[in-house]
C-alpha positions as CSV (number, residue, x, y, z in Angstrom):
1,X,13.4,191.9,88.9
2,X,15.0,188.4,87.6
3,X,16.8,185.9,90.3
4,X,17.7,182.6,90.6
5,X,18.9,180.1,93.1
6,X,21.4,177.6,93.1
7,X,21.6,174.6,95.4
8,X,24.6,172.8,96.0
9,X,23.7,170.2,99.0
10,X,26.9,167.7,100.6
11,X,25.3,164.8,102.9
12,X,26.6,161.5,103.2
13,X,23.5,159.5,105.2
14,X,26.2,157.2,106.8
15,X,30.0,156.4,108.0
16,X,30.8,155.7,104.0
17,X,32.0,158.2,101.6
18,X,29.1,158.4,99.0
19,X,30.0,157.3,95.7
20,X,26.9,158.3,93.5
21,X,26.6,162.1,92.4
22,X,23.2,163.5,91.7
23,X,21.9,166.9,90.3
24,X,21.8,168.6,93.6
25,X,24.0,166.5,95.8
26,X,27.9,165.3,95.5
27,X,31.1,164.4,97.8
28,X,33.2,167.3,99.0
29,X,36.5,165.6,100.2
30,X,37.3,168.6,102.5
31,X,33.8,168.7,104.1
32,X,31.6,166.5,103.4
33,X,28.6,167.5,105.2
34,X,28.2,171.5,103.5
35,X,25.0,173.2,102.8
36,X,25.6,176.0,99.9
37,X,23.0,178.2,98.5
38,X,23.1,180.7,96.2
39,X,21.0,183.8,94.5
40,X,21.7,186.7,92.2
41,X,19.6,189.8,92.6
42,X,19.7,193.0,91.3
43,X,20.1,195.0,94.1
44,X,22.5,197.0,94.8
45,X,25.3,195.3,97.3
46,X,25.0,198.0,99.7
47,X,20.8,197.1,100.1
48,X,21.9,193.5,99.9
49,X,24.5,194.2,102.9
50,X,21.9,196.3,105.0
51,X,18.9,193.1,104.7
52,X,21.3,190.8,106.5
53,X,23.0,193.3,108.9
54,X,20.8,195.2,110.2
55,X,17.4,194.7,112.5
56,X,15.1,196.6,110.0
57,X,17.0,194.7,107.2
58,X,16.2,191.0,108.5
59,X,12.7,191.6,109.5
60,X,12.1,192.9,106.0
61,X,12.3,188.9,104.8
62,X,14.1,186.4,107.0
63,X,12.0,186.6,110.8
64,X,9.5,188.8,112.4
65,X,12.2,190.1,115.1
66,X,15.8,190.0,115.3
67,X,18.5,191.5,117.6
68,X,21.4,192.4,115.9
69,X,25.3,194.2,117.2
70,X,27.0,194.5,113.7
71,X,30.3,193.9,115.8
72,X,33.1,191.2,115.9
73,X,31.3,188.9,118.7
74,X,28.4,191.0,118.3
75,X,24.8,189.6,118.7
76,X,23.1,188.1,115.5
77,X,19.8,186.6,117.1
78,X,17.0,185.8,114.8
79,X,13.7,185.4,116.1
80,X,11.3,183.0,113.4
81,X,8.9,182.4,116.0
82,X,8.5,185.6,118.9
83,X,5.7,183.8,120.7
84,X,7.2,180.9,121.8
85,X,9.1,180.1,125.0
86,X,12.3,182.3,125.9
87,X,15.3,180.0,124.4
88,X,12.9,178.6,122.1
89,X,12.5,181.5,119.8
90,X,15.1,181.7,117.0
91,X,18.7,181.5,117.5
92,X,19.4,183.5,120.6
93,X,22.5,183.3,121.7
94,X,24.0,183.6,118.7
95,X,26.9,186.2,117.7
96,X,28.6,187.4,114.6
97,X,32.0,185.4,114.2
98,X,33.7,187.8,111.1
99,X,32.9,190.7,109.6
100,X,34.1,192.4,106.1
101,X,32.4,195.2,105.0
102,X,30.2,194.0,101.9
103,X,32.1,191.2,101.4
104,X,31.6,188.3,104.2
105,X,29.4,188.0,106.9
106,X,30.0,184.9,109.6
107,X,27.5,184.0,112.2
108,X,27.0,181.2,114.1
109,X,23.5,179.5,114.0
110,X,21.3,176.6,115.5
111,X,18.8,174.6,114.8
112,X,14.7,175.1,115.5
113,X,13.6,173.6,118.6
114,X,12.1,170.1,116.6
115,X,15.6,169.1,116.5
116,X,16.4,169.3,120.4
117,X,19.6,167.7,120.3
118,X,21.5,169.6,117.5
119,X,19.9,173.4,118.9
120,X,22.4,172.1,121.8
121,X,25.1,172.5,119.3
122,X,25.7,175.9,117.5
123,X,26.6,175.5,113.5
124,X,28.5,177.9,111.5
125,X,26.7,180.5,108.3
126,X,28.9,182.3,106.0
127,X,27.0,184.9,103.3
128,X,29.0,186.1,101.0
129,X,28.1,189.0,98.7
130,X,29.5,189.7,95.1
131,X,29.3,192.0,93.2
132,X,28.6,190.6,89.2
133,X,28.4,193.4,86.7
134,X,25.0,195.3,87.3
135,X,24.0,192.4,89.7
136,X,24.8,191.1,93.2
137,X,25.4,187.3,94.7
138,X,24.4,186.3,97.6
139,X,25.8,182.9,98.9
140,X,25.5,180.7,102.0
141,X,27.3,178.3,103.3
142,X,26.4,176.4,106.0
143,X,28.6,173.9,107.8
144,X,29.7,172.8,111.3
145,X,26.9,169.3,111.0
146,X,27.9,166.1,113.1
147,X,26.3,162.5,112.0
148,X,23.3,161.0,113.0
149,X,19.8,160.9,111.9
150,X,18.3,163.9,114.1
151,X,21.4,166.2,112.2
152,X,20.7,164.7,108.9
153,X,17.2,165.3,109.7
154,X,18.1,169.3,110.4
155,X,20.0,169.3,107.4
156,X,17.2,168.7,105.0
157,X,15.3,171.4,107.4
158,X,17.4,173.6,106.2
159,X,17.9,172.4,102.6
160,X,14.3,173.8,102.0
161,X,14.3,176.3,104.8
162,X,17.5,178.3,102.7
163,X,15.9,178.3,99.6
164,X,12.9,179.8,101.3
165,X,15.1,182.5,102.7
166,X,17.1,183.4,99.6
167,X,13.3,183.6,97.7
168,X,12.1,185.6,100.3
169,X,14.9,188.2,100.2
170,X,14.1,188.2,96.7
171,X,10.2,189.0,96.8
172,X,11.4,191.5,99.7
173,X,13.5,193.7,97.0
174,X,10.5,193.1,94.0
175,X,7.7,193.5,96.6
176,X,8.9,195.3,99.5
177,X,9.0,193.5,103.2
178,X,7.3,190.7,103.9
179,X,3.9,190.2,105.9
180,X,4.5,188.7,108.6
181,X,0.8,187.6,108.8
182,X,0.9,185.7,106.0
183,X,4.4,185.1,104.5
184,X,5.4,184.9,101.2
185,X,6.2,181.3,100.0
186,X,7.2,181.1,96.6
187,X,4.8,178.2,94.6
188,X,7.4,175.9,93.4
189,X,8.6,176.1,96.9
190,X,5.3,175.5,98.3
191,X,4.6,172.3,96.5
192,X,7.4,170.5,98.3
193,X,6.1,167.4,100.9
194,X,8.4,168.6,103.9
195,X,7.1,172.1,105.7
196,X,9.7,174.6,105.5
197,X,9.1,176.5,108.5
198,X,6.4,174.9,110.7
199,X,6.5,177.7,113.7
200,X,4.5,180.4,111.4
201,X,1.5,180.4,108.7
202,X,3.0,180.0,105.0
203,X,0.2,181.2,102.4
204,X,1.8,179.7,98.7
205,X,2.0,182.3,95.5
């Protein structure tokens, strides 16, 4: 089953408008701070749809537990790390913000507990899903960061922690769901110096 990812990333480290454009990083007038990822499996849409609405679904490849309402203002809670303190585990709290069937799901979302100061301010996820001939895309779009160091800090988090994600969903549909014992993180992910998810064991294949 082929895939790929694509990773459009929009940070400016400071006040000033960047001027330089690299290979996986360039100035969006409209919103200049917007995390974009993007995949193409083939699943079918309606598999693709069910992985990210539904309980079952997420815990196949994105978190060990989740509580989901697919409902406008419905919950969308994800829980990475179930052990840990209540308000500490994933993004409780959270609820869906739009809905349209196969087409656009919008969540609100925060950050792990390492970045105390943004988890106290809820950011924004769109997934969209396409159909493409035989194949489906699946992008995200993440936006709603402020400045400072600590949210540019969370924005690199989840510069790796979205490609994890969008590989994960992948080896989910080639593999079936993932172990939650010893998730799945894709070698060329693996080799990167930041950790990707540091609240549960990551075993590289």
């Amino acid at each position: 089953m082929g895939f790929s990812i694509t990773s459009t990333t929009r940070l400016n480290h400071s006040s000033r408008p960047e001027t330089s454009t690299s290979k996986t990083r360039t100035v969006n007038t409209v919103d200049p701070k917007l995390l974009r990822k993007e995949t193409i499996t083939s699943a079918l849409i309606t598999d693709v749809w069910t992985v990210w609405t539904t309980n079952e679904g997420v815990t196949s490849f994105l978190a060990p537990k989740a509580n989901i309402k697919l409902e406008d203002n419905g919950a969308y809670e994800i829980i990475f790390d179930p052990e840990a303190p209540l308000g500490f585990r994933g993004t409780e709290g959270c609820k869906i913000l739009r809905l349209e069937q196969m087409k656009t799901l919008s969540v609100e979302w925060k950050a792990p507990p390492q970045f105390p100061n943004v988890r106290r301010h809820k950011t924004h996820v769109d997934i969209y899903f396409e159909r493409v001939e035989a194949l489906t895309k699946v992008r995200v779009e993440h936006s709603g960061w402020q400045w400072g160091e600590e949210w540019d800090e969370a924005y690199e988090f989840f510069d790796h922690a979205w490609d994890l994600d969008l590989a994960r969903m992948q080896q989910r549909f080639a593999s079936g769901p993932i172990d939650w014992s010893k998730p799945y993180v894709p070698a060329w992910l693996g080799l990167r110096a930041t950790p990707i998810r540091n609240h549960v064991p990551v075993e590289t294949h």
